[in-house]
Each structure stands twice: as C-alpha cells, then as structure tokens.
C-alpha positions as CSV (number, residue, x, y, z in Angstrom):
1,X,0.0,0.0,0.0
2,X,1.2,3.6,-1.4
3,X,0.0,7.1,0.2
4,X,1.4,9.9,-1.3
5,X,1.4,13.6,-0.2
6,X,2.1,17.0,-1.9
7,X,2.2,19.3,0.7
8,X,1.1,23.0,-0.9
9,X,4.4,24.7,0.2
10,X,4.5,27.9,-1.9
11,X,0.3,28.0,-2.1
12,X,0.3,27.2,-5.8
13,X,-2.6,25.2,-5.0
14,X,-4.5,27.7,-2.3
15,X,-4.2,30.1,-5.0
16,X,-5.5,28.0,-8.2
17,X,-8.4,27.4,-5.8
18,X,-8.8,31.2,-5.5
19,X,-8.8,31.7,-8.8
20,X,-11.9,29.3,-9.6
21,X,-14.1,31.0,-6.9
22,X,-12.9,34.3,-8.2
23,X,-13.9,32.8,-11.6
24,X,-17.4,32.1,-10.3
25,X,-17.7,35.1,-8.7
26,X,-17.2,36.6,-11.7
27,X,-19.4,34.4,-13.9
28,X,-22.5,35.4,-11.2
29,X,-22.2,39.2,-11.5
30,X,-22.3,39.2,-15.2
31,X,-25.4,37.7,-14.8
32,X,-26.5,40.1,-12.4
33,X,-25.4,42.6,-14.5
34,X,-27.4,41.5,-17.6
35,X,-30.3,40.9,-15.4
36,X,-30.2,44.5,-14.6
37,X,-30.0,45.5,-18.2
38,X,-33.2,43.5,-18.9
39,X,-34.7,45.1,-15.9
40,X,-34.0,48.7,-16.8
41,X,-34.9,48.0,-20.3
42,X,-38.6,47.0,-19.2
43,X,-38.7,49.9,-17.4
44,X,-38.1,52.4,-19.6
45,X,-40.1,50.6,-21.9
46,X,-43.0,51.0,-19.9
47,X,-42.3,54.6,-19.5
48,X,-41.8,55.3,-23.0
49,X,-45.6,53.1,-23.0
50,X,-46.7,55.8,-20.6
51,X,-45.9,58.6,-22.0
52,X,-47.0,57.9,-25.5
53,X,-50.4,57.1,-24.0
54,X,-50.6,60.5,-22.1
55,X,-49.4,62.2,-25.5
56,X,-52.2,60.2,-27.5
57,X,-55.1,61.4,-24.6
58,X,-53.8,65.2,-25.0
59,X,-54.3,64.8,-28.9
60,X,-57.5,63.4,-28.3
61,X,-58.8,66.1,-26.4
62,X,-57.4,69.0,-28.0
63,X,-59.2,66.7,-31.4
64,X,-62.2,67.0,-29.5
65,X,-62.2,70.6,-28.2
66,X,-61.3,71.6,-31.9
67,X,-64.4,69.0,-32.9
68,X,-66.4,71.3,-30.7
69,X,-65.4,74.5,-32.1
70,X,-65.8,73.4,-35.8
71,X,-69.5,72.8,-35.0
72,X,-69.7,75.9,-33.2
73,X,-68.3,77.9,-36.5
74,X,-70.6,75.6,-38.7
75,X,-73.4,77.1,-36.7
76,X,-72.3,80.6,-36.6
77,X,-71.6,80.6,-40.5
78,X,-74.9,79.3,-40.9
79,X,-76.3,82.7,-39.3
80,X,-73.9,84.7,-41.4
81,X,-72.5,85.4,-38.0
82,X,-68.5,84.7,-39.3
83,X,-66.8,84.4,-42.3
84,X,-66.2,80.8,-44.6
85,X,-62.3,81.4,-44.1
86,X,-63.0,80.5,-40.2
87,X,-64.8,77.4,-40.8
88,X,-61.9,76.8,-43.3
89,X,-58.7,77.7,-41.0
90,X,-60.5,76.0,-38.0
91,X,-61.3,72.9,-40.0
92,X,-57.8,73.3,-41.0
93,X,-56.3,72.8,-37.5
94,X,-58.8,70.0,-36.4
95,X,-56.8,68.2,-39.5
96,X,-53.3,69.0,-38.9
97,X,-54.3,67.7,-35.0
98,X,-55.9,64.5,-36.5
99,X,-53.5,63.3,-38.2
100,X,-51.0,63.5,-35.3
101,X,-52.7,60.4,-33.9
102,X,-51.8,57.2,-36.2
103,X,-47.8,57.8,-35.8
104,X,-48.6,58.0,-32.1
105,X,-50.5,54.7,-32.3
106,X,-48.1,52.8,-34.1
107,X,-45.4,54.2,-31.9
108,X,-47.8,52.5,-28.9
109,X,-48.5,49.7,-30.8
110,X,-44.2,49.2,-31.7
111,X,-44.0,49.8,-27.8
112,X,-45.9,47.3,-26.3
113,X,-44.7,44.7,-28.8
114,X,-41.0,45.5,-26.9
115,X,-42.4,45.3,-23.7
116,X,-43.3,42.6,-24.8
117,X,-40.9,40.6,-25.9
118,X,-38.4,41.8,-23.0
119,X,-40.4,39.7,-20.9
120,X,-40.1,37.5,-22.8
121,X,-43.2,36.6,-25.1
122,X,-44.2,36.5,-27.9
123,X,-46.3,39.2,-29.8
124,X,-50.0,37.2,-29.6
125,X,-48.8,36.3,-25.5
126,X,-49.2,40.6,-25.0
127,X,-48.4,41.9,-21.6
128,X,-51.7,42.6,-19.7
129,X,-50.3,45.4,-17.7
130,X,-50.8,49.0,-19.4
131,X,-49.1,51.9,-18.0
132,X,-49.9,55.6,-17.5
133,X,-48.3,58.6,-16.2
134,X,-51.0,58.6,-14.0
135,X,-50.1,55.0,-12.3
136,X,-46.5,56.3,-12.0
137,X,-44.7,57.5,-8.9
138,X,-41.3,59.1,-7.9
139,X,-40.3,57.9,-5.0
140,X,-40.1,59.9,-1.6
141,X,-36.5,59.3,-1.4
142,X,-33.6,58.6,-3.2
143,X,-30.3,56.9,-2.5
144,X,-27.9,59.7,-2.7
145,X,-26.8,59.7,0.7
146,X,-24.1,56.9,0.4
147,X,-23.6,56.8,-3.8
148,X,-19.7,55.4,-3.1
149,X,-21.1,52.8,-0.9
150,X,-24.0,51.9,-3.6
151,X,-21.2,52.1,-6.5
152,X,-19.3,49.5,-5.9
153,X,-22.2,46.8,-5.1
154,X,-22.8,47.7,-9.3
155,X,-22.5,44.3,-11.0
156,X,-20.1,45.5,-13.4
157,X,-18.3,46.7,-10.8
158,X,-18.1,43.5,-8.6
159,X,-17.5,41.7,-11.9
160,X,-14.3,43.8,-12.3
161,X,-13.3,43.3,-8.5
162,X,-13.7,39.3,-9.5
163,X,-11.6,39.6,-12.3
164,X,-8.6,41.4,-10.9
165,X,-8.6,38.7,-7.8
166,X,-8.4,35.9,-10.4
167,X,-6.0,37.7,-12.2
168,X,-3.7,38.2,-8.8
169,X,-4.6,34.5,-7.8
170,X,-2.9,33.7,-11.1
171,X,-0.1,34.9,-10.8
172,X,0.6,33.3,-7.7
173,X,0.0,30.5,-9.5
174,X,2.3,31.1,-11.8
175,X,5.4,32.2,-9.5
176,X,4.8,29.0,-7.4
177,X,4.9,26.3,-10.6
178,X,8.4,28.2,-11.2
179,X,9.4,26.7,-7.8
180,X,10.5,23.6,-6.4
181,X,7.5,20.6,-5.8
182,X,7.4,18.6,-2.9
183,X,6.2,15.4,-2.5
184,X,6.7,13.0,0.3
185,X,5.4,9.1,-0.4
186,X,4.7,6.6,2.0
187,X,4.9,2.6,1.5
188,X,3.9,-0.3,3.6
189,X,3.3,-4.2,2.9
190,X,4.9,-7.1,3.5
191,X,7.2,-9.6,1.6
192,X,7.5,-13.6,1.9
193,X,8.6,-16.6,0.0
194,X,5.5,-18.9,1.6
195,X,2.2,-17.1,1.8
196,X,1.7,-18.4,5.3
197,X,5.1,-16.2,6.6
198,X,2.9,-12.7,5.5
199,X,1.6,-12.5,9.1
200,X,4.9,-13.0,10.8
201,X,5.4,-9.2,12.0
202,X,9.3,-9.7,10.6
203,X,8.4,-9.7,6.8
204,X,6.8,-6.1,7.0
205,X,8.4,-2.8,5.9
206,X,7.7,0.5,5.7
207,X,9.1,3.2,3.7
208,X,9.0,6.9,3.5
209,X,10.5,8.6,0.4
210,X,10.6,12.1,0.1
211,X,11.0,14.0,-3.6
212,X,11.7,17.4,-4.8
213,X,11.5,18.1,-8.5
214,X,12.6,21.9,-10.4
215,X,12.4,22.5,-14.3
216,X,16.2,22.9,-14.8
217,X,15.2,24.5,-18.6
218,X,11.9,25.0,-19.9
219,X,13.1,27.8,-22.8
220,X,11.8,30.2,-20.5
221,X,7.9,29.1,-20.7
222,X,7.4,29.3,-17.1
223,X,8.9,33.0,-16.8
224,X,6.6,34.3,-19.7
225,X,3.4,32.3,-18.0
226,X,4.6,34.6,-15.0
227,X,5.0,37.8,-17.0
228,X,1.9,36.9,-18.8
229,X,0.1,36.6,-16.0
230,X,1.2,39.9,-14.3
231,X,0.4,41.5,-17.5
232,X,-3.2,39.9,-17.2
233,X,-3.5,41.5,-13.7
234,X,-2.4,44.9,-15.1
235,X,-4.8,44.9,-17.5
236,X,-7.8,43.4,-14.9
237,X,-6.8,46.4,-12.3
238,X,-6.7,49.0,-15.4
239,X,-10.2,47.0,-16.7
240,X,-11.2,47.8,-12.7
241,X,-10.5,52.0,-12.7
242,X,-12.1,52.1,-15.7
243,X,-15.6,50.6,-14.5
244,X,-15.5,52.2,-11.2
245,X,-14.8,55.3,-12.6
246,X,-17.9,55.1,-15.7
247,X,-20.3,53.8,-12.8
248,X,-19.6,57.1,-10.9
249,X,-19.1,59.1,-14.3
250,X,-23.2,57.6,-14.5
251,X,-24.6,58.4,-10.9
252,X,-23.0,61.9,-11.5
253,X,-25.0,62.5,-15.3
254,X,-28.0,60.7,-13.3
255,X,-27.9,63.7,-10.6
256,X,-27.6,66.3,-12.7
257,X,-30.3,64.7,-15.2
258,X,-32.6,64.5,-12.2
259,X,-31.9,68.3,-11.3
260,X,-32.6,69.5,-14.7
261,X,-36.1,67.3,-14.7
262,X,-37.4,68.7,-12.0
263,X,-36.6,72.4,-13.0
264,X,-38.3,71.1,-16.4
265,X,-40.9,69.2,-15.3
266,X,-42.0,72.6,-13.3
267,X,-41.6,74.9,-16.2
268,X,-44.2,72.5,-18.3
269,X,-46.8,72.1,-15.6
270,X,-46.5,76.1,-15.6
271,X,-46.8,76.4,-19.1
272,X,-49.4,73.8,-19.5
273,X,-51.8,75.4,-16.6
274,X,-51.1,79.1,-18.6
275,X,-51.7,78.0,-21.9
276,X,-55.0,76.6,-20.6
277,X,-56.4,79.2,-19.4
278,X,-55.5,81.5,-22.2
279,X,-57.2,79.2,-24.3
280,X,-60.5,79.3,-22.1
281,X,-60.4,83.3,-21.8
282,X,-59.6,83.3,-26.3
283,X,-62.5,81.4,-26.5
284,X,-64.6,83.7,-23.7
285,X,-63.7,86.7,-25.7
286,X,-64.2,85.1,-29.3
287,X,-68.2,84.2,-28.0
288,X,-68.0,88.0,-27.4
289,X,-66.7,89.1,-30.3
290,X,-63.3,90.8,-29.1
291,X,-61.4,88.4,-30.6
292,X,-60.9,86.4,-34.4
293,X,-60.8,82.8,-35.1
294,X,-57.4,83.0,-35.9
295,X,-56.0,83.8,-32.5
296,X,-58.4,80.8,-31.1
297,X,-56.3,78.7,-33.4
298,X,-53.1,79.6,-32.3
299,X,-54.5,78.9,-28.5
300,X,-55.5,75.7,-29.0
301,X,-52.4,74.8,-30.7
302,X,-49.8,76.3,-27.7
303,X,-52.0,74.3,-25.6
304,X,-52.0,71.0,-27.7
305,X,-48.0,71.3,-27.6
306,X,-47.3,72.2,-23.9
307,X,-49.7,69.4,-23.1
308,X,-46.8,67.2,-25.3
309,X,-44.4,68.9,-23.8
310,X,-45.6,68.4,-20.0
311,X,-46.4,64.5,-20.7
312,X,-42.5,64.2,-21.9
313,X,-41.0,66.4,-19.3
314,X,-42.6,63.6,-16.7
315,X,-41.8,60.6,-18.8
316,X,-38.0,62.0,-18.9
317,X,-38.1,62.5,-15.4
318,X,-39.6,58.6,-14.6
319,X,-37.1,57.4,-17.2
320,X,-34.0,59.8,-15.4
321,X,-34.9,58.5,-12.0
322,X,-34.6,54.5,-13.0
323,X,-31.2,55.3,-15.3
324,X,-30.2,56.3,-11.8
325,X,-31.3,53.7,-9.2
326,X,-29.8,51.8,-12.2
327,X,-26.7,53.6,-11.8
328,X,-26.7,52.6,-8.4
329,X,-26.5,49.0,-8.4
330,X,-30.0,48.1,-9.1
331,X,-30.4,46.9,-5.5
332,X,-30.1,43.7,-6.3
333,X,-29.0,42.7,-3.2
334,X,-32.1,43.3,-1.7
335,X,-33.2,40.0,-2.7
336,X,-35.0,37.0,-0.6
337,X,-31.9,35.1,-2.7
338,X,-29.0,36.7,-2.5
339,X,-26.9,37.0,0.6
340,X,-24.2,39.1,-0.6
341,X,-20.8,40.3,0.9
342,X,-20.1,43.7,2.9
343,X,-19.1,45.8,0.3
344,X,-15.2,46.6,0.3
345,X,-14.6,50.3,1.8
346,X,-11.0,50.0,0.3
347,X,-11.4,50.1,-3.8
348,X,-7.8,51.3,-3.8
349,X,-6.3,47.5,-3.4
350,X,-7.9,46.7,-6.5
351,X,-6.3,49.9,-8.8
C-alpha cells in the first residue's frame, strides 16, 4: 500500500483554488449585471408606454375641443355670423391635429410589442399590464446619501473586483509552478517466500521517500506564463478603474439629469396650466366678439404642444430617476436570494 502527499508549500494550490471561486464570482455578476439590463430596459419601456399614452389622450382632447369648435363655427356661418375662411382655418387645424394620432399609435403599438418581448413573449402572448403617467410615482427618497457605498455593489463593478482577484490568484499560481515541488510518499506491505510467513510481523516494511522536483530549462515558458500573467493583472486592475470610474461618471450625469427634470418638469406644468387658461379666456372673448378665429387657433395649438411637452417632461423625469437607481447598483441585493458580501470600503487595493 502507497499514500502519497504533496504538501502546498508555496500555495500554488490555495491560490489556483482562489482563482476558480474568483472565476465564479465573476461568472454570477455578469449575470447580475445583464439581469439589470433586462430590468431597466422594461422599465423604460414601460415609460416610453406611458408617455405615449398621455401624449395620444392630450391629442384626443385638444381633437375634441377643436371637434367642438368646428360645429360651433358651422353654426355661426350658418347665421352669417362669421366668415367661410374660419370654418376653413378651423377645420384646417382640427386636421393637422388629427393626423398626429396614427404615428402616435403605431409608436404605442411598436411599444408594447417590446415590452413585450423583453419579458419574454411572444407578440399574440401581449403583456396585460398598461401603463400611464397617472399610475407612476417618484419615490419619496432617493439613494444619494451613500452613492460610493452603492457604486461599488454595481455588478459590473463587482465583476471587475472578481476579475482582478483571479488575475492576482494567477499569478501566484504562476510564481509558485516556477518553484520547487514537494512530495513525500509513503509505502507499507509485506514480503514472503511462503504465503503463510505474511503475518509474521518480521516480513513487513515500511518506507518513507521524500522528492523534490525543479524545471532545470523550460526555454523560459514558465517565466513568460509569470509575466503573462502579471500583464493579465495589469490589465484586470486597469479594466477595474475604468468601471468604477464610468459607474460614478453615471450616478453623477443621473444627478444632474434629475436636477434639470425637476426644473423642467415645473416649467411645463406652468406652461401647460397658462396655456390653458388662455385658451378658455380666447375662446370667452371670441363668444364676445373681441377676438378672431385666428388667435383661437393659435390657442388651441400652444396648448395641444405644452400638453406634449408636459407629458415628456414627466416621462424624462420617470425614465432619469430609474437610469439612476440603475446607476446605483440596481439593489439587487435586496433580494430573498442573495446573501451578498459587505461591500469593500477600500477600492484602492484593486487599482
């Protein structure tokens, strides 16, 4: 009987090991990070869904409202009360309005065939959920207290962290198979001319051999494995600033984005509430004759486009406050599933 031992003297072994569960590691966080891709995507997707519905309800009522008017002129030129050239202008604008609508539908239509599909179905399996501005939410606070914290629980980010310790694993590797190997073997048994003399305790042995074997020339393979493999690190840690510093390059543009919604967001509501009213005081003044149909028209269309322009300015902002929770990491390990590591506090050992 033979037992033989290779004792892990300069951690060529301890460090292979590392490198496979740095591997893993790796392997998982690029699937977390294309899960969070998938999941952003249907957000915005449903956004986009949003605000093209809120865009095809303002059409419709400004449709209607000029609807309204038309018959109202049709009336009033009926009892020689206005000119032809106002039915004319004003059936004019309820046409230019009107045909705004298919592009928006098709748009709506395109949109929930990608919402679709990035959840995976297929166009006749369409996702029951529809989504309005209306249904949507910011939320009362956002994570900007501890963004460096946040950062580097990104996916990409941790996928980076993964790479550079199976790069540095690697390399220890690779200095240790330049070393010498130990191995120690041991051998027991027994040895007889008759069978029956096997138990007699005198023809046993037992031997212990130890061995130590070193490359004496390779043509330098195992040097360039090492320098290789130091390379490889280089490149993981440069691989490593460069994510960290594009995930904070995106929670800064999401801030800023976020700053600028809200400023726009408020200048749209404004403009949508004044345009409003104008147009109800045009029309007031019109039914009194102090006005022509002409500046009715150009009412009803300032209103029609800062409706458009309120119902993006809210969509942006949805769609600015995701990029950045996005940005963020995602949260993704806020999940039942996932029990995930403290996050480092020390990047710097990686760069």
């Amino acid at each position: 009987m033979a037992v033989a031992f290779n004792p892990d003297v300069f951690g060529g072994n301890r460090r292979q090991i590392e490198a496979l569960e740095a591997e893993a590691e790796n392997q998982r966080f690029q699937l977390e990070a294309a899960y969070l891709s998938l999941t952003a995507n249907v957000v915005a997707a449903a956004i986009q869904e949003a605000a093209l519905r809120a865009q095809i309800e303002a059409t419709r009522r400004v449709i209607q409202a000029q609807t309204e008017v038309l018959d109202l002129y049709n009336k009033q030129l009926r009892l020689g009360q206005i000119a032809g050239a106002d039915v004319v202008q004003q059936q004019a604008a309820l046409s230019l309005s009107q045909q705004l609508l298919p592009p928006l539908e098709k748009q709506l239509a395109q949109q929930r065939n990608l919402l679709t599909a990035l959840t995976g179905r297929l166009p006749s399996e369409e996702v029951g959920e529809t989504f309005t501005l209306a249904a949507l939410h910011l939320p009362t606070r956002l994570p900007v207290s501890l963004p460096s914290r946040l950062v580097q629980q990104r996916p990409d980010v941790k996928a980076a962290e993964a790479r550079v310790k199976e790069a540095s694993a690697n390399v220890g590797v690779a200095v240790a198979n330049r070393l010498p190997q130990f191995s120690i073997t041991a051998t027991a048994g027994a040895s007889a001319v008759r069978l029956a003399q096997l138990t007699n305790p005198a023809t046993g042995f037992f031997t212990i051999i130890g061995q130590a074997t070193q490359p004496i020339f390779d043509a330098g393979t195992l040097y360039r494995r090492y320098r290789a493999s130091e390379e490889s690190l280089n490149q993981a840690q440069a691989q490593y600033r460069a994510t960290v510093i594009a995930a904070f390059q995106n929670v800064a543009d999401s801030l800023r984005a976020l700053q600028s919604d809200a400023k726009a967001v408020a200048a749209a509501s404004a403009a949508e509430r004044a345009t409003g009213e104008s147009l109800r005081l045009v029309r007031k003044q019109y039914t009194a004759g102090s006005v022509n149909a002409m500046q009715v028209l150009i009412a009803q269309q300032s209103y029609l486009s800062a409706l458009v322009t309120s119902a993006g300015a809210r969509a942006i902002q949805y769609a600015d406050t995701a990029a950045l929770f996005q940005a963020l990491g995602g949260g993704w390990w806020n999940r039942a599933d996932v029990v995930p590591s403290p996050p480092d506090t020390d990047p710097a050992k990686f760069l």
